[in-house]
BAKE-228005 format. One line per field, with one value per residue (C-alpha): residue number from 1; y, x, z. Coordinates in steps of 0.05 Angstrom, whole numbers, plus 5000, padded with zeros to 4 digits. Layout:
i = (NUM_...)
py = (Y_...)
px = (X_...)
pz = (Z_...)
// end
This chain:
i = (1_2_3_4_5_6_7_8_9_10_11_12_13_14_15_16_17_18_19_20_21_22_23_24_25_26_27_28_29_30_31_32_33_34_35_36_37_38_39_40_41_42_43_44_45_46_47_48_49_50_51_52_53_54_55_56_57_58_59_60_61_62_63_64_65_66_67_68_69_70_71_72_73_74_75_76_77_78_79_80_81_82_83_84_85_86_87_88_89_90_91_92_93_94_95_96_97_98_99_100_101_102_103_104_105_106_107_108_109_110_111_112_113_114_115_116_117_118_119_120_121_122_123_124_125_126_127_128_129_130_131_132_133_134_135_136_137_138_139_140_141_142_143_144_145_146_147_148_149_150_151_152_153_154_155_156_157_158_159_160_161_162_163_164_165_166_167_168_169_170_171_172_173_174_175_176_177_178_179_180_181_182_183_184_185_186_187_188_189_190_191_192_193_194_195_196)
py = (5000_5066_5105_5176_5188_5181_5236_5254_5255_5302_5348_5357_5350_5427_5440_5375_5402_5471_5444_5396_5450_5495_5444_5440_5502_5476_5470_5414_5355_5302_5354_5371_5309_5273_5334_5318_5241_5262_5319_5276_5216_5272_5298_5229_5197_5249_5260_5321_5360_5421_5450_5533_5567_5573_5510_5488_5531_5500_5436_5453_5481_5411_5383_5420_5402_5336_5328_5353_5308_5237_5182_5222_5237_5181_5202_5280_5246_5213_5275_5316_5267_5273_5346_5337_5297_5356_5397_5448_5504_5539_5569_5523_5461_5474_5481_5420_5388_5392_5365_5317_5298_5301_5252_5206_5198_5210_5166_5110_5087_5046_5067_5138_5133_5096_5145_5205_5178_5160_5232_5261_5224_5240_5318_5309_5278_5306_5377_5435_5472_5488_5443_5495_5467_5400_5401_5433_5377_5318_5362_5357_5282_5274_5309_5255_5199_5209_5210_5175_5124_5073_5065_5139_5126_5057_5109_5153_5095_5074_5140_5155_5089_5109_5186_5146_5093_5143_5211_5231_5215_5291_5306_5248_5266_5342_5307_5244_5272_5299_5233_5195_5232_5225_5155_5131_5182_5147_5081_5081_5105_5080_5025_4991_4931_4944_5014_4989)
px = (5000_5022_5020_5052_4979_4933_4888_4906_4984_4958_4919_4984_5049_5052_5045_5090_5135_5146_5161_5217_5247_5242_5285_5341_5363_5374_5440_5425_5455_5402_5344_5377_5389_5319_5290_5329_5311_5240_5246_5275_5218_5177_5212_5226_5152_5099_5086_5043_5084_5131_5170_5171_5244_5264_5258_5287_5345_5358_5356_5403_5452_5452_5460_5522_5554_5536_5565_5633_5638_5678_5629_5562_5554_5506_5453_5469_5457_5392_5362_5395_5355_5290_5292_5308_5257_5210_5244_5257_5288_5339_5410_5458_5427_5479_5537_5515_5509_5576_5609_5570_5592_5662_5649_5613_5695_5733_5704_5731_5662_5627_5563_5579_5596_5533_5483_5518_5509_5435_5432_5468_5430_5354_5383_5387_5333_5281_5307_5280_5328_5364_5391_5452_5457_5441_5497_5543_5532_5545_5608_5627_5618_5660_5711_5728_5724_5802_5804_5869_5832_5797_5742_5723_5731_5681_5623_5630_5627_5562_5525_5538_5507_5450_5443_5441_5393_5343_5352_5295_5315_5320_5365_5412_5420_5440_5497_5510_5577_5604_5584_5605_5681_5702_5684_5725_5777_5785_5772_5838_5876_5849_5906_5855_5812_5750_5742_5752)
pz = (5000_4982_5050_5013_4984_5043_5049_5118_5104_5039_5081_5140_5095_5087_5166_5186_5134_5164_5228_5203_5162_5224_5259_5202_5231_5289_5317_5358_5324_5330_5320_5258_5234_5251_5218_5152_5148_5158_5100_5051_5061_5045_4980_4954_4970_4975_4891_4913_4963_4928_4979_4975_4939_5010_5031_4965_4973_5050_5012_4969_5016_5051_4991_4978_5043_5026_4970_4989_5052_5058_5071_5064_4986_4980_5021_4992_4920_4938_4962_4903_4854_4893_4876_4797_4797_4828_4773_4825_4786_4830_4817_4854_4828_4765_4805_4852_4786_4760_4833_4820_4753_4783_4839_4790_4743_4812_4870_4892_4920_4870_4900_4894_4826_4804_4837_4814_4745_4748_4785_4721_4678_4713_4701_4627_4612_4664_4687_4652_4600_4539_4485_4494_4573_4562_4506_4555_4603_4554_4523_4594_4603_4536_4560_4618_4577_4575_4655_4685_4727_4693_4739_4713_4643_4658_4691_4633_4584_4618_4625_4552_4535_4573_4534_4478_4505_4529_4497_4456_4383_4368_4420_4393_4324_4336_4383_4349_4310_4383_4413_4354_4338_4416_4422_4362_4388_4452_4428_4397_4444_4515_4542_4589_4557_4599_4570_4494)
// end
């Protein structure tokens, strides 16, 4: 059973909202953190809840912190995601976008990697903006396929199969020479098996 659409959960999520975001400010550790669990069930499962730009931006800023701390990018990407996916449209989101791209060719942590790329990915495809941006992004993405780890070079590998895979068919063909010249570029060149 779906408990994030019950009609009493839909008529209280705004007040029971405020007061967890009230706590986030908190500096009592535990308040703070027990307030952010509880905020980010509520992003990721409530379909009908939109937090305000303030409360998107305090998201955010967590998010950030997140994202540049040993051991806790995981839970900063999940959240991240949940708010792509609520196409909030906010300022830092491209910023915390591009860390993320960099954690998803530089971390050691499998797990890190993988959900930065589906985060990456969910961005592309589902986040409101420009063929210009969403060019940017994949020029971006290209541009590490020459990384000097090859655990990078794999991540990149996959989340260009997955553009390809699930771009709308438009979208492909105005990047398909880009996509097409670097991958026969590095092809030739890459030393490690896996990434051929």
């Amino acid at each position: 059973k779906n408990y994030a659409d019950l009609y009493a959960l839909r008529r209280h999520v705004e007040v029971v909202s405020g007061y967890m975001f009230k706590h986030m400010r908190s500096t009592r550790t535990e308040l703070l953190a027990k307030s952010f669990k509880s905020v980010s069930a509520i992003i990721r499962h409530c379909r009908f809840f939109k937090p305000s730009k303030e409360q998107a931006s305090l998201l955010m800023s967590f998010v950030i912190q997140m994202l540049s701390e040993r051991g806790r990018e995981a839970m900063g990407l999940r959240l991240f995601k949940s708010i792509v996916v609520k196409k909030l449209v906010l300022p830092e989101i491209y910023d915390a976008i591009k860390t993320a791209g960099k954690l998803m060719i530089q971390s050691r942590d499998k797990q890190v990697r993988r959900l930065s790329a589906e985060l990456t990915l969910t961005f592309l495809i589902e986040y409101p903006m420009g063929e210009a941006r969403v060019r940017s992004h994949v020029n971006f993405v290209l541009n590490n396929l020459g990384y000097n780890q090859p655990d990078g070079r794999k991540a990149v590998i996959e989340l260009l199969h997955q553009i390809v895979m699930k771009f709308p068919l438009p979208l492909i063909q105005n990047i398909h020479e880009l996509l097409f010249l670097k991958l026969v570029l590095r092809l030739g060149n890459d030393t490690d098996s896996t990434c051929r």
